[in-house]
LUMGU-654661 format. One record per atom (N, C-alpha, C): x, y, z. Coordinates in steps of 0.1 Angstrom, whole numbers, plus 5000, padded with zeros to 4 digits. Each point is the difference from the previous one (the first is absolute). Layout:
XYZ
...
//
This chain:
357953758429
501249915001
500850004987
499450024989
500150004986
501150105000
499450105004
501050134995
501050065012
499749905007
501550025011
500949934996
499849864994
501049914996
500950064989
499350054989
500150094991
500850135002
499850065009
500950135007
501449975000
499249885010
501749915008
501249954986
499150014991
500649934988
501350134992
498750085000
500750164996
501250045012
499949975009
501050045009
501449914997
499549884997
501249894998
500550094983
499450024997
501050054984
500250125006
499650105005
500850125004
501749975007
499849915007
501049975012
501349954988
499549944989
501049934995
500550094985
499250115001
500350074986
502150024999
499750085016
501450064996
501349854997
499749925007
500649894999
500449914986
498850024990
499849924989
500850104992
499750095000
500450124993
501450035000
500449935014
501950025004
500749924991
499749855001
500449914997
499949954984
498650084995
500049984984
500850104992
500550135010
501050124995
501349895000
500549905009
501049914999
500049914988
498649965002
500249874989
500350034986
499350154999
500250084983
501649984997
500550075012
501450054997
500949874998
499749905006
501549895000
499049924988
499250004998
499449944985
498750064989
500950104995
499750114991
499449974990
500649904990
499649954993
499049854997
500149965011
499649845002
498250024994
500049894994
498450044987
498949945013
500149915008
499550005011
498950075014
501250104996
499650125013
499550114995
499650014983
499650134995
498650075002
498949885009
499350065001
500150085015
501250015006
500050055013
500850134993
499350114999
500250155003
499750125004
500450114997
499350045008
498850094994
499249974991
498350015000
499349945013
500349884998
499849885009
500250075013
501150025009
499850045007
499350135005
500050124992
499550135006
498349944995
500149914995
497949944997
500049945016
501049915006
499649935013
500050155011
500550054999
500250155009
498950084995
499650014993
498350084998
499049915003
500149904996
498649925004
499849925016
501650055010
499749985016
499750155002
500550094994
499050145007
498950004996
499349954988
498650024997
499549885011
500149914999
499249905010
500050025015
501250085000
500250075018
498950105001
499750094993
499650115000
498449944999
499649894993
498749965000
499849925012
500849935003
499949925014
499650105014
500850105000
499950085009
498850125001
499950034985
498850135001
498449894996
500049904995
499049954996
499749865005
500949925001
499249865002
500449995019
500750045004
500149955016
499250075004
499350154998
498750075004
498849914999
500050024988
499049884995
499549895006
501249975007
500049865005
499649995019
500650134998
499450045015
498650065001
499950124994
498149974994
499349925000
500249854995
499449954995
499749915014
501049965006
499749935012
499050075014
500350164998
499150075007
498350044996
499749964990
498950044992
499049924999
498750015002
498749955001
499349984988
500250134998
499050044985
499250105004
499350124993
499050095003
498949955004
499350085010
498949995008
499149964981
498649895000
498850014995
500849944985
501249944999
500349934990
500549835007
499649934988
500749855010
500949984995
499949955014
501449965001
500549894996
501350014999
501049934990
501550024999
500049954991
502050054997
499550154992
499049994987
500150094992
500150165008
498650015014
500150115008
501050005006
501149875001
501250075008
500750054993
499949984988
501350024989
499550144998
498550034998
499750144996
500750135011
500049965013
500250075014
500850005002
501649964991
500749985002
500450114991
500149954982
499950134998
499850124999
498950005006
499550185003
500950035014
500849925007
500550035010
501450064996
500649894988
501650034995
499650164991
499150034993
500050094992
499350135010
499550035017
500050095007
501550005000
500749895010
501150015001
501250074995
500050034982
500850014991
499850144999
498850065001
499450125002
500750105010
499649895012
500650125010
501549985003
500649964995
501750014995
500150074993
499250034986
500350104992
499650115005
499250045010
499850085001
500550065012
500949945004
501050045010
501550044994
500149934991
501450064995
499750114994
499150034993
499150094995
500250155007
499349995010
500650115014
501050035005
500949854997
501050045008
500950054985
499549974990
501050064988
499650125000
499050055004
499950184996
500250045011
500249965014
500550065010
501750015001
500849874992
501350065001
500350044986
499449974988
501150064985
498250024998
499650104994
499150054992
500050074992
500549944996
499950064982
499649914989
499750034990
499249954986
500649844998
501449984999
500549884999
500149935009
499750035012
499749895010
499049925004
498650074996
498550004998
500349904987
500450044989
499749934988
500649915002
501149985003
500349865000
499449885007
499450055010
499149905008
498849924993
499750084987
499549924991
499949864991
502050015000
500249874993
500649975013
499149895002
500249935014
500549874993
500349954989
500949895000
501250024995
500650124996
501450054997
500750095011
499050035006
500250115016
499549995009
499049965006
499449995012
500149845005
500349934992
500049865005
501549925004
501150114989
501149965005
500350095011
499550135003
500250085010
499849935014
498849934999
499449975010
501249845005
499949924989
501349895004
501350035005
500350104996
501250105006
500050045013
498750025005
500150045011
499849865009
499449924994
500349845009
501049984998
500750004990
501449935004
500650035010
500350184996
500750065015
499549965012
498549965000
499749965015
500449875005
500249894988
500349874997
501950025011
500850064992
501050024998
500450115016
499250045006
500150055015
499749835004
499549915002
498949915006
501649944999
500549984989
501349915003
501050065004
500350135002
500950075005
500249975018
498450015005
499749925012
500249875002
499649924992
500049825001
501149955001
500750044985
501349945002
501150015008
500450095006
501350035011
499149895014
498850025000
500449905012
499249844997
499849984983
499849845000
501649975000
501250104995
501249964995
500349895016
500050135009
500149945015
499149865006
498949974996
499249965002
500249864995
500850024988
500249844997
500649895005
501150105006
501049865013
498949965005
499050075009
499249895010
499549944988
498749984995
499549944991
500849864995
501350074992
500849864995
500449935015
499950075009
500549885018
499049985003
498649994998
499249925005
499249904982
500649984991
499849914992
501449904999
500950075003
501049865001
500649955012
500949905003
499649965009
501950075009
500150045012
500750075004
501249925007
501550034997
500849895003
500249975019
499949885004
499750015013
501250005007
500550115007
501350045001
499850025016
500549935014
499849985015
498649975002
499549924991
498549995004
499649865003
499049925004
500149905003
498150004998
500149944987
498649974992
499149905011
500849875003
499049945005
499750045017
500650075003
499950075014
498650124999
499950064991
498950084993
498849944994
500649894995
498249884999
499749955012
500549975010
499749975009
499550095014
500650144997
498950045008
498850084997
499950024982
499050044993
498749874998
500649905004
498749904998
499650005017
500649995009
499450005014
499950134998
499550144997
499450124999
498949944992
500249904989
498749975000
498849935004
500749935004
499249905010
498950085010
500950125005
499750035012
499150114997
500050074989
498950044995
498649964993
500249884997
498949924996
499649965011
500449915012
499449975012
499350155005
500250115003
499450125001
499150014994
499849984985
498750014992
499149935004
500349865000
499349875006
499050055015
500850075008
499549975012
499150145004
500050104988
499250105002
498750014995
499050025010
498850004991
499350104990
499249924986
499950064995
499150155005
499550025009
499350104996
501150135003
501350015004
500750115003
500450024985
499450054990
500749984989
501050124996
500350065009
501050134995
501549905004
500049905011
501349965004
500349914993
499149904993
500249914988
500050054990
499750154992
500850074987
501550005007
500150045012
501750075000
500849854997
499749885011
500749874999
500049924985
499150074994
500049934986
500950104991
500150055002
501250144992
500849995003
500749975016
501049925005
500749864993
499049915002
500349904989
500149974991
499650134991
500550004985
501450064993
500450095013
501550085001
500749865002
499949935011
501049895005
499849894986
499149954997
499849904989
501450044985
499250194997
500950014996
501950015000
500250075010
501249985005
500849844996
499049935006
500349815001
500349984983
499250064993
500249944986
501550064995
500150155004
501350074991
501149945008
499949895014
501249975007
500449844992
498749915000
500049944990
500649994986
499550114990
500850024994
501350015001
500650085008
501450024998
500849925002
499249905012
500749844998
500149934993
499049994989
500149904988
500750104992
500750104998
500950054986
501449935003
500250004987
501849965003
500850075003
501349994999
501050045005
500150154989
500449944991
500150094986
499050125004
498449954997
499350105002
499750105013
500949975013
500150085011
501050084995
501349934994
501450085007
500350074986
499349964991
500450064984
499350094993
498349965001
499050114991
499950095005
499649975015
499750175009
501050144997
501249895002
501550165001
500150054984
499849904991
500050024986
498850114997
498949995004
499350064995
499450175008
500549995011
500650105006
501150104998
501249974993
500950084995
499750034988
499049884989
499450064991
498850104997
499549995010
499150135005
500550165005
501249975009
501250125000
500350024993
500749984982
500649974993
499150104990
498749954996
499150074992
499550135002
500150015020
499250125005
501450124999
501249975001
501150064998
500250104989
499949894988
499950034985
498950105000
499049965000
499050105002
500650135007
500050055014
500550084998
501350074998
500649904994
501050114990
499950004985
498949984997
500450044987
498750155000
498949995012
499350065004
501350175001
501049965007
501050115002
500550044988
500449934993
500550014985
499450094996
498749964999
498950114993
500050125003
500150005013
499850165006
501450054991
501149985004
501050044996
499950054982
499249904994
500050014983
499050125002
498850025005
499550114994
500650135007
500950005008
500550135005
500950064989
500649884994
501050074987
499649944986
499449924998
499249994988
498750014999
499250064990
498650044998
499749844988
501149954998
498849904991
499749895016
500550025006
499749885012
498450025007
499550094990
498350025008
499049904991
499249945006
499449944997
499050104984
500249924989
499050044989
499449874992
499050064992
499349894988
500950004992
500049874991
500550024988
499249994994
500950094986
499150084987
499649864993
500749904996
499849914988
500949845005
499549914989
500649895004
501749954997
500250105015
501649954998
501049865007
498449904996
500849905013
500949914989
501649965006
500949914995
501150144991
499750095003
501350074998
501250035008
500150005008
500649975018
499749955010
500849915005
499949965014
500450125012
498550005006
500050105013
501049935010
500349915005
500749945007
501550004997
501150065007
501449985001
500349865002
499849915003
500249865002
499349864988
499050114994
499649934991
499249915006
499649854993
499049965002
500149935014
500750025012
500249925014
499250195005
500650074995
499550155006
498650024998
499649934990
498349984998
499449945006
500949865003
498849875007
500350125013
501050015006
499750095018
499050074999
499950124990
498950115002
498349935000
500049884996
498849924993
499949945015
501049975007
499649945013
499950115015
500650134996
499950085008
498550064998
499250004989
498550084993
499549885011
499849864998
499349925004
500050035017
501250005002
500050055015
499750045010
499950184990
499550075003
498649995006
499249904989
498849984997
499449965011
500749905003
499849885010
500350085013
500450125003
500750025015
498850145000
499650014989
498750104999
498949965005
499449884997
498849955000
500349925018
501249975005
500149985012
499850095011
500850154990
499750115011
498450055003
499749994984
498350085003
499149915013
500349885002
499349895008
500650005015
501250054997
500650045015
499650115006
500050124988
499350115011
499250015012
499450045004
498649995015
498950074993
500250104990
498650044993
499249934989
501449874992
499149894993
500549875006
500150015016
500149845004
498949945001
498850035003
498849935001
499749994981
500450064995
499949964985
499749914994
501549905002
500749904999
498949884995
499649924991
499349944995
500249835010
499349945001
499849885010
498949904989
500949895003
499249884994
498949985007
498849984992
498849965001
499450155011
500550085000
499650105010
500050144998
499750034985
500250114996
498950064994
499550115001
498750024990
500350074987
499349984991
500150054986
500850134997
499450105011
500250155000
501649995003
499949925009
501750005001
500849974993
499849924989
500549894990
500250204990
498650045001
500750084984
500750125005
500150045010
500750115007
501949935003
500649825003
500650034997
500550034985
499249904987
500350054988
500350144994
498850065009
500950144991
501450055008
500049975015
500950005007
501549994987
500449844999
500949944993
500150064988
498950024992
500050074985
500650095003
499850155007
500650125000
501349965008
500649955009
501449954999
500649944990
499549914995
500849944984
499850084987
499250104998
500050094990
501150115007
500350035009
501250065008
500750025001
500649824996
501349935000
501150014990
499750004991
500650094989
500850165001
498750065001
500350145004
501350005007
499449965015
501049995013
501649934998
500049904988
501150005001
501050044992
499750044986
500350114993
500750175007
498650035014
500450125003
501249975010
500049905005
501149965013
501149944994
500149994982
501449924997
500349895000
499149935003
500149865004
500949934984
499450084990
500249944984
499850134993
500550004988
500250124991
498950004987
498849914999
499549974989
498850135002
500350054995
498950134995
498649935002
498650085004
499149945004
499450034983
498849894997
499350034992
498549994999
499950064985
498450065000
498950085008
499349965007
499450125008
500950015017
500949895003
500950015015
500950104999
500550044985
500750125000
499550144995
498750035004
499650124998
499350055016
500549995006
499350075013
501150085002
499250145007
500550125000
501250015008
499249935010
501150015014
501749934999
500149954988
501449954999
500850074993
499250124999
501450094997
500550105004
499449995011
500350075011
501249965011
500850074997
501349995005
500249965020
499350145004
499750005012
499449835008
498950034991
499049835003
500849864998
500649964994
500649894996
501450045006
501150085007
500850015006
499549975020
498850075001
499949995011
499349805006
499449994988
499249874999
501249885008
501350054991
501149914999
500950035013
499850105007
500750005012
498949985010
498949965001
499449985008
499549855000
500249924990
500949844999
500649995008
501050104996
501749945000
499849985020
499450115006
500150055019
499449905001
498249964999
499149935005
500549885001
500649904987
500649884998
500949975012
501050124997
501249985014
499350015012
499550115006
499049955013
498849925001
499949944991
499549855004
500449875002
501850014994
500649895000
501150025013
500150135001
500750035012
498649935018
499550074999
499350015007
499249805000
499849964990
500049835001
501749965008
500850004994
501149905006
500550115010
499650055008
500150065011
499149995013
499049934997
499050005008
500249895012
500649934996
500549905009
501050035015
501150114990
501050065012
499050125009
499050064990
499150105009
499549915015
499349864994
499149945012
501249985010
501049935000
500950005010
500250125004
500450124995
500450115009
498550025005
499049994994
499050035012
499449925011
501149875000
499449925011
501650045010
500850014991
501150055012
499850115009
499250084996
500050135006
498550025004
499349845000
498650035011
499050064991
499950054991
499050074994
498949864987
500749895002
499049954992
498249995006
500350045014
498649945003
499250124996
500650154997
499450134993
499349944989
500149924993
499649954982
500350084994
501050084996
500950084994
500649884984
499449915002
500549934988
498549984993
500750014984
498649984990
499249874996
500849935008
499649854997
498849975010
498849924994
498949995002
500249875011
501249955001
499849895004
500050015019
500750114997
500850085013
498750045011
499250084990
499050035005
498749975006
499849874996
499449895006
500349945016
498749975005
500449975011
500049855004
501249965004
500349835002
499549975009
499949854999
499149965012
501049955012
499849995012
501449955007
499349875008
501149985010
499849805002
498749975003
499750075009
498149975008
498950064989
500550024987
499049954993
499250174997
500550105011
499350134995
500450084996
500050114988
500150054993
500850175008
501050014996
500550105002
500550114995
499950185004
499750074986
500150105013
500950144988
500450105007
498950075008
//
């Protein structure tokens, strides 16, 4: 638990590097000389930017293994047992482990470049083989959000519409509490009157009751909000969600356009500490707080998409209902997206601040091809997910106008379900 908290911790300073780093390139510039601010430079920074890739890179190759080992491990047969035999079995497990990685790149480095310098370099595994190897997480980091984000972008409207409360516009609240409490009634008298030994029909009537209960509370709710908070937060924070997902992709466009005709628009390291020599931002410091709230965004519409997927929806961590294994699997989950996050939005333009220390030495960003196509395959995915969200609504009507809803030709799970009708029996294609 120690060293997931700890992960989680590393991931929180990844997430915020590019951010701190934005905003102290501001602070230098509009107060240059102030005796105050001098210990903010940039030593300081490219030290905070080497020491989230060293603790990423240990989080990831060393302590979340570890940590998973450790929870799976006994101890050797004919030694007792203890913490010390689990700690031993653990690391003889990490250091097989480390082996047969090396000895896979190994093969697979003399099967594609074999020659003398590709062998030897595999040697110095902490000047070459270890950032080689983080290089290639990132890129995998940095696909994982290529997927996440275009459809948490989409994903947010519901989310923000089922946390705030929705403006009640031809609806008639207490006409909806009233016949959601006689639905309740009338399902608890059913529970009441069924005996226990049928117990497959008392799971379904108690799952029933917990849908209507809930229902009862979000109608509840919406009765007790005020006026303000029906007819003012919702539409407010709705257009401000349009507003950021827009900007996103166009500056997303921008980019493409910058590296077609300019080569410095590709994502690189910088050589030395040049923070407070220029503001990357045309707007200056209102152009910085945006980009600082579009990074966070991103972040946020990332970590909703990975949970939205169907391949990590059972994922999804649950109070009081989660087991350990899961707990460290999402950690490295989040770590390798927020060690990502940077990269990703450097290569998509989001901001112009050169990446630093070990985030700007991976191979793959200088590659022209890779980081052009990265950025048009944002720019589609994003639009058909937002198209395809605020469309979905005129789809269901044309497919109830035209008879085909009862096909289930719609992606919504809700559709698909079979409703119960008046006599109480369950009905299904």
């Amino acid at each position: 638990l120690f060293l997931s908290t700890f992960t989680l911790a590393v991931s929180a300073g990844a997430v915020l590097l590019l951010p701190f780093s934005i905003i102290s390139n501001e602070i230098l510039l509009s107060f240059p000389q102030n005796y105050y601010i001098q210990w903010l430079n940039g030593s300081l920074i490219h030290g905070l930017w080497n020491l989230a890739s060293l603790f990423s890179n240990l989080c990831l190759f060393v302590l979340m293994p570890f940590a998973f080992f450790f929870l799976e491990s006994e101890g050797f047969a004919g030694l007792k047992k203890g913490i010390r035999a689990r700690i031993l079995e653990t690391l003889v497990m990490l250091i097989l482990l480390a082996l047969l990685i090396l000895g896979i790149v190994w093969v697979a480095s003399a099967l594609i470049d074999n020659d003398a310098a590709s062998m030897e370099s595999l040697y110095d595994l902490w000047e070459f083989y270890l950032p080689y190897l983080y290089s290639c997480i990132s890129l995998m980091g940095c696909l994982l959000l290529l997927l996440c984000t275009p459809v948490g972008l989409s994903r947010m409207f519901t989310v923000m519409g089922q946390l705030l409360v929705k403006p009640t516009i031809l609806e008639d609240l207490d006409e909806q509490m009233y016949i959601i409490t006689l639905e309740e009634e009338a399902i608890q008298r059913k529970l009441n009157g069924v005996s226990s030994t049928v117990e497959y029909q008392t799971v379904e009537l108690e799952r029933e009751l917990e849908k209507v209960k809930s229902k009862k509370t979000n109608l509840e709710r919406r009765k007790k909000a005020s006026a303000w908070e029906r007819n003012l937060v919702y539409p407010a924070v709705m257009i401000l969600l349009l507003i950021e997902t827009s900007i996103s992709v166009l500056l997303v466009a921008l980019n493409i356009l910058y590296l077609l005709v300019d080569e410095t628009a590709m994502p690189k390291g910088s050589g030395g500490p040049g923070i407070g020599n220029a503001s990357l931002s045309t707007f200056g410091f209102v152009g910085a707080a945006l980009e600082i709230i579009l990074i966070f965004y991103l972040m946020v519409s990332s970590v909703v998409g990975f949970y939205s997927l169907r391949f990590f929806e059972n994922f999804t961590p649950r109070k009081d209902d989660t087991t350990m294994t899961k707990i460290i699997g999402n950690c490295v989950s989040i770590l390798v997206l927020s060690s990502a996050l940077p990269v990703m939005s450097r290569t998509l333009g989001i901001t112009r601040f050169d990446l630093l220390g070990d985030f700007g030495r991976f191979n793959w960003l200088g590659n022209f091809y890779i980081v052009l196509s990265y950025n048009l395959l944002f720019a589609i995915m994003t639009t058909l997910c937002l198209v395809r969200k605020f469309t979905s609504a005129v789809r269901e009507e044309l497919l109830k106008a035209l008879g085909l809803d009862k096909l289930h030709l719609s992606n919504n799970p809700r559709d698909s379900e079979a409703k119960p009708s008046a006599n109480g029996h369950q009905k299904s294609l």
